[in-house]
Backbone as CSV, one residue per row, in Angstrom:
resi,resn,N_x,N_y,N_z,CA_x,CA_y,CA_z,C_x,C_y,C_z
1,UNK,-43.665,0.294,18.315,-42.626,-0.315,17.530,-41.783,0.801,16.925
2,UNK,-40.270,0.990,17.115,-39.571,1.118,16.001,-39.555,1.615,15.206
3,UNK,-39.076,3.002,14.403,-39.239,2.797,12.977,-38.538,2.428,12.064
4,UNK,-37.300,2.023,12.940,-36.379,0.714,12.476,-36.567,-0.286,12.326
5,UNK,-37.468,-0.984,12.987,-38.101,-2.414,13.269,-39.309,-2.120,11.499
6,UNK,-39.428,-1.311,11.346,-40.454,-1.162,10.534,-39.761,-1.303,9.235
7,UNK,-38.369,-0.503,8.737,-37.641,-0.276,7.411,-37.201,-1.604,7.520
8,UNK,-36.656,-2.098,8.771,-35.954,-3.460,8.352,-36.774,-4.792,8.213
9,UNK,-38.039,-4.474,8.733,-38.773,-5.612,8.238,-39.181,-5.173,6.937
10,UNK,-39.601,-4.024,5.961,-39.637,-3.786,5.122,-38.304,-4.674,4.140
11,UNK,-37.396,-4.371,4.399,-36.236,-4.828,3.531,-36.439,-6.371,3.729
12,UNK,-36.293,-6.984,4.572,-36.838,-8.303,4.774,-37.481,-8.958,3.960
13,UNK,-39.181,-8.119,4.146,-40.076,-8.890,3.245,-39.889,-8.572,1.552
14,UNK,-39.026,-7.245,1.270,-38.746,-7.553,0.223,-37.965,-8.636,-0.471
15,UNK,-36.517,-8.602,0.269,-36.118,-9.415,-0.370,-36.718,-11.189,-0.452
16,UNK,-37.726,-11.131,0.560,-38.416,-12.673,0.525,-39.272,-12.253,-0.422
17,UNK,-40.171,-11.597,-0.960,-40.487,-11.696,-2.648,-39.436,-11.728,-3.783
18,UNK,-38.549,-11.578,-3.498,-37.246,-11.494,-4.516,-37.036,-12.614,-5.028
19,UNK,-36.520,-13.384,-3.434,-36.198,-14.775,-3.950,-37.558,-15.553,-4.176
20,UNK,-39.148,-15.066,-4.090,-40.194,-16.043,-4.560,-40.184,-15.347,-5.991
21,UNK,-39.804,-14.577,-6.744,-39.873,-14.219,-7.603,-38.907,-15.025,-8.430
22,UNK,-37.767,-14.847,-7.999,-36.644,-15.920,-8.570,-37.365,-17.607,-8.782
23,UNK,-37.756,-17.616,-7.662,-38.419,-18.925,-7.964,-39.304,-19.564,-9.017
24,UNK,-40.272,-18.785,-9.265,-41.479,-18.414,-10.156,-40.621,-18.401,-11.291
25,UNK,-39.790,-17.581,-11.361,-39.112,-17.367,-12.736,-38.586,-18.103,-13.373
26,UNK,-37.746,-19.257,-12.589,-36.551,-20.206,-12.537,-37.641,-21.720,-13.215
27,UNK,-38.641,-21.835,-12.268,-39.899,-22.577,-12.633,-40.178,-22.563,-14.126
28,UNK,-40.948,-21.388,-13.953,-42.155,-20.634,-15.635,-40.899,-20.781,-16.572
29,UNK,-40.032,-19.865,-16.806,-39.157,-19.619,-17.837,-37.938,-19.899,-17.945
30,UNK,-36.844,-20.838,-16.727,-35.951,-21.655,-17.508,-34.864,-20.956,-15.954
31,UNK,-33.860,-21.424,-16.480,-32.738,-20.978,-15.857,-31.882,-20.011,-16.559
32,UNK,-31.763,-18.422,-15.935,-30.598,-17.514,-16.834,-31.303,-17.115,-17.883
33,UNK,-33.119,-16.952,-17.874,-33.438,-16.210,-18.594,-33.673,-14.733,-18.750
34,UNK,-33.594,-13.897,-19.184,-33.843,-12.122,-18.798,-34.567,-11.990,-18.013
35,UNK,-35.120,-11.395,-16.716,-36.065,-10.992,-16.513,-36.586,-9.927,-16.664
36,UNK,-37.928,-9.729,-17.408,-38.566,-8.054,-17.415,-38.960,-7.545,-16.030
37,UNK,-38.687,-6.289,-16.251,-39.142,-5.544,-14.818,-40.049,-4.617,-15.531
38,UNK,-41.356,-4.914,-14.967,-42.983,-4.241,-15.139,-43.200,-3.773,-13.834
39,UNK,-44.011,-2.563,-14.874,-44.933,-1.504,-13.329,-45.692,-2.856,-12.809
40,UNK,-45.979,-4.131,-12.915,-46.196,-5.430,-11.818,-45.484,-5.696,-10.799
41,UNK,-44.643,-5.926,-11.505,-43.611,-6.129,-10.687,-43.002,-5.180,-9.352
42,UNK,-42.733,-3.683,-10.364,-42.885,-2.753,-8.792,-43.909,-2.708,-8.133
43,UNK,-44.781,-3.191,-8.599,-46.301,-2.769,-7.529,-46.449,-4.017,-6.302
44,UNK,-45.340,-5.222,-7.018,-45.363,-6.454,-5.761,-44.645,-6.047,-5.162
45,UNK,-43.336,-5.502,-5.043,-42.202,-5.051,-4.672,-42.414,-4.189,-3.618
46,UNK,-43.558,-3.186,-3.855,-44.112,-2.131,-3.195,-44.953,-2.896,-2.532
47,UNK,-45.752,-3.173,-2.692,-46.604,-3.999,-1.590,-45.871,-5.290,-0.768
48,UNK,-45.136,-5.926,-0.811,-43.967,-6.946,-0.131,-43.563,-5.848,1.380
49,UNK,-42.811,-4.463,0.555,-42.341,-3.744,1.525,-43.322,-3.042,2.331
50,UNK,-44.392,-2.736,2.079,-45.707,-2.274,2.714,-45.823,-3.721,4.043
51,UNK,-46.345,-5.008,3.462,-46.642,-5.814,4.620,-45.488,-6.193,5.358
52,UNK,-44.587,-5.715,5.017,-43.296,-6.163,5.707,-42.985,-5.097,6.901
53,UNK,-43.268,-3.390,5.990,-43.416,-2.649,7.546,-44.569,-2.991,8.452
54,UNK,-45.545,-3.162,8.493,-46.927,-3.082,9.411,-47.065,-4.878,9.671
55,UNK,-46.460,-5.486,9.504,-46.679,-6.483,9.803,-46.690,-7.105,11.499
56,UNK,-47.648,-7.782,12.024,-47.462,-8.099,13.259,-46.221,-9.215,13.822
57,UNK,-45.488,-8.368,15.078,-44.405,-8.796,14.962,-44.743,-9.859,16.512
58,UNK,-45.372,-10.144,16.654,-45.831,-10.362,18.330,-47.363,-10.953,18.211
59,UNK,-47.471,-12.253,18.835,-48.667,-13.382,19.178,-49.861,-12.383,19.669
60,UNK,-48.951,-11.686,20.875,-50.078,-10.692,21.912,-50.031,-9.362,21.053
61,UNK,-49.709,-9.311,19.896,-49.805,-7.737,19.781,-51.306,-7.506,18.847
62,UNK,-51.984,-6.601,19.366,-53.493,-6.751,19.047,-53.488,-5.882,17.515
63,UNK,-54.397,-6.075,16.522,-53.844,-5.529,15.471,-54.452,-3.945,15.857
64,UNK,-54.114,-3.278,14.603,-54.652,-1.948,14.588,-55.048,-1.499,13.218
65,UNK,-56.232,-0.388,13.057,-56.143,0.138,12.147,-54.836,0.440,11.153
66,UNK,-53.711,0.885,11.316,-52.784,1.038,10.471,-52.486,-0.037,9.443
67,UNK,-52.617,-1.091,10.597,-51.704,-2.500,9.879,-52.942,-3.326,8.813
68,UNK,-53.907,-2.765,9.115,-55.376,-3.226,8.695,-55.349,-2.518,7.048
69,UNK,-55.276,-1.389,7.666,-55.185,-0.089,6.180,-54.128,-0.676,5.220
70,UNK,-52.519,-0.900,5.946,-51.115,-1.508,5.311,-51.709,-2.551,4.543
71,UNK,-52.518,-3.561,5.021,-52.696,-4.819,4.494,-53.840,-4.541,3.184
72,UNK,-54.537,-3.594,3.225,-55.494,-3.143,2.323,-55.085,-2.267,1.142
73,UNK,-54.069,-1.884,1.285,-52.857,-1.126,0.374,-51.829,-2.259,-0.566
74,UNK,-51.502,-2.684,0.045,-51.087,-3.871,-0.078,-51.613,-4.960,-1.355
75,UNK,-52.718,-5.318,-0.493,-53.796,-6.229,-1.615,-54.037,-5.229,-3.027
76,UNK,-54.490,-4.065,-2.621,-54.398,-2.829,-3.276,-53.744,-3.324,-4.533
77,UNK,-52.488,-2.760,-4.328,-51.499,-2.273,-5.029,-51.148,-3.878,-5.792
78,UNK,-51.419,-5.480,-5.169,-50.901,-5.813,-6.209,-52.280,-6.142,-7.238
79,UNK,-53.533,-5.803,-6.832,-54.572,-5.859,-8.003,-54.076,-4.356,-8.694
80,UNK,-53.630,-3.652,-8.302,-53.557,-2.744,-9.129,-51.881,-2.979,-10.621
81,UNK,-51.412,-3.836,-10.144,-50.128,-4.441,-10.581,-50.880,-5.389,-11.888
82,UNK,-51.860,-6.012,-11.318,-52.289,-6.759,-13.146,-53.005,-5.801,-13.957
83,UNK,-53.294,-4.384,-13.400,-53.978,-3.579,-14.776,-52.944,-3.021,-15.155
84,UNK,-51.516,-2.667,-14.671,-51.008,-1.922,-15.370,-50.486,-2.212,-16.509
85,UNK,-49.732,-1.511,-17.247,-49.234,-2.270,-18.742,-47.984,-3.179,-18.395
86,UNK,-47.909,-4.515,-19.077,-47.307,-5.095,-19.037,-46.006,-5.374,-20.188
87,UNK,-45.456,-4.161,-20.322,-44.789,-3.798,-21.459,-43.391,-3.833,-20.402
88,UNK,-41.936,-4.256,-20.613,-41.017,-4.490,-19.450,-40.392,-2.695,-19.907
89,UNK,-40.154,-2.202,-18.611,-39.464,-1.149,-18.567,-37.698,-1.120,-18.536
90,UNK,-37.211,-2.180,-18.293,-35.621,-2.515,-18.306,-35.781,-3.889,-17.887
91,UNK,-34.880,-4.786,-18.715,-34.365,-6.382,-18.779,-33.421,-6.246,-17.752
92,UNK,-32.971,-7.393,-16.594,-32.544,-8.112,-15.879,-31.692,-9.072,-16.099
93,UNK,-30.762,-9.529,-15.834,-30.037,-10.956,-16.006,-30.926,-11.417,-14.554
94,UNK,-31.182,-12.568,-14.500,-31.880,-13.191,-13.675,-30.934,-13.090,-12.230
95,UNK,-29.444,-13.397,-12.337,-29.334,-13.466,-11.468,-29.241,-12.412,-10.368
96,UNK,-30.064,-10.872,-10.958,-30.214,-9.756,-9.711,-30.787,-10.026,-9.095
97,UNK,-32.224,-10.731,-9.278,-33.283,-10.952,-8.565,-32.677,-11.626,-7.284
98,UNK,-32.281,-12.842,-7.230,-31.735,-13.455,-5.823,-30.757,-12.121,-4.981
99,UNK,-29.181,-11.495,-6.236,-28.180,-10.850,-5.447,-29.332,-9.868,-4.822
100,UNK,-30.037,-8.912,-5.535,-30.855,-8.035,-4.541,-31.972,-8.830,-3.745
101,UNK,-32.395,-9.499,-3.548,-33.193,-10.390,-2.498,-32.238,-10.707,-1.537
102,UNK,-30.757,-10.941,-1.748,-29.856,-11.481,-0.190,-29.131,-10.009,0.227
103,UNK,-29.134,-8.717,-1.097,-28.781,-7.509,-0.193,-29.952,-6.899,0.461
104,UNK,-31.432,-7.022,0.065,-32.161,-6.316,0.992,-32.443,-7.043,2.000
105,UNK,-32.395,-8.297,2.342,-32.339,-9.372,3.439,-31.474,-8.693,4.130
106,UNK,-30.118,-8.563,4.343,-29.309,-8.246,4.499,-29.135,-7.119,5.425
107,UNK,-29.480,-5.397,4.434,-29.786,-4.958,5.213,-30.719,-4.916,6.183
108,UNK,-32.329,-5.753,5.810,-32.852,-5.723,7.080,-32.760,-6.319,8.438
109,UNK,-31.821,-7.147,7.781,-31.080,-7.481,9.281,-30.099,-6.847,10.142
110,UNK,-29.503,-5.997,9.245,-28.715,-5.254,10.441,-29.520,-4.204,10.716
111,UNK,-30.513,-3.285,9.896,-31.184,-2.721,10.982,-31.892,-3.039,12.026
112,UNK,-32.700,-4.030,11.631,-33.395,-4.943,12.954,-31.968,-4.626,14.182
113,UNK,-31.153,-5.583,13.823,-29.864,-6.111,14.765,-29.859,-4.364,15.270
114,UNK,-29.554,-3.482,14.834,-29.140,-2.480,15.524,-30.274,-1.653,16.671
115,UNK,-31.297,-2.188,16.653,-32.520,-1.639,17.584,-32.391,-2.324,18.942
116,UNK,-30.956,-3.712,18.636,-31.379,-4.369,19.756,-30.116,-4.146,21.122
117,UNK,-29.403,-2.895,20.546,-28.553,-2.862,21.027,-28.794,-1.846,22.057
């Protein structure tokens, strides 16, 4: 695979935690409320883009150690996301969460798109 196929599924699966984050948020705490951004939060963010590179892209594609390790990093990082302090490092207007969830969508689609050319 790619290591284009890899950044742009990265960007991908980020921005699809973005907008489940938006969701969650929109749910729990209202519409147009601040959102805090916590070392949690980067640690989902970071792990989103982790299973998003190593992720199996193919029925027949047999897994491998890497994607095994990715997925164990992953789980990792977001148990490691509820010990950290949950003190917000910079406030949000809510509505970044979606605009950056449809720009990293975004770009991972045109990198994808450009591997196929």
């Amino acid at each position: 695979m790619s290591n284009a196929l890899r950044v742009g599924g990265a960007f991908v699966a980020v921005g699809a935690a973005l907008f489940l984050l938006t969701l969650v948020q929109v749910l729990v705490q209202g519409w147009m409320v601040p959102f805090p951004v916590t070392w949690s939060f980067i640690a989902i963010i970071l792990a989103a883009g982790f299973l998003g590179a190593f992720a199996t892209t193919d029925k027949r594609q047999p897994g491998s150690r890497i994607q095994v390790s990715a997925l164990a990093l992953a789980v990792g990082l977001v148990f490691l996301g509820r010990l950290l302090p949950q003190e917000p490092l910079m406030v949000w207007q809510q509505y970044w969460l979606p605009a950056y969830g449809l720009a990293a969508i975004a770009c991972g689609l045109v990198i994808r798109r450009s591997t196929l050319r």
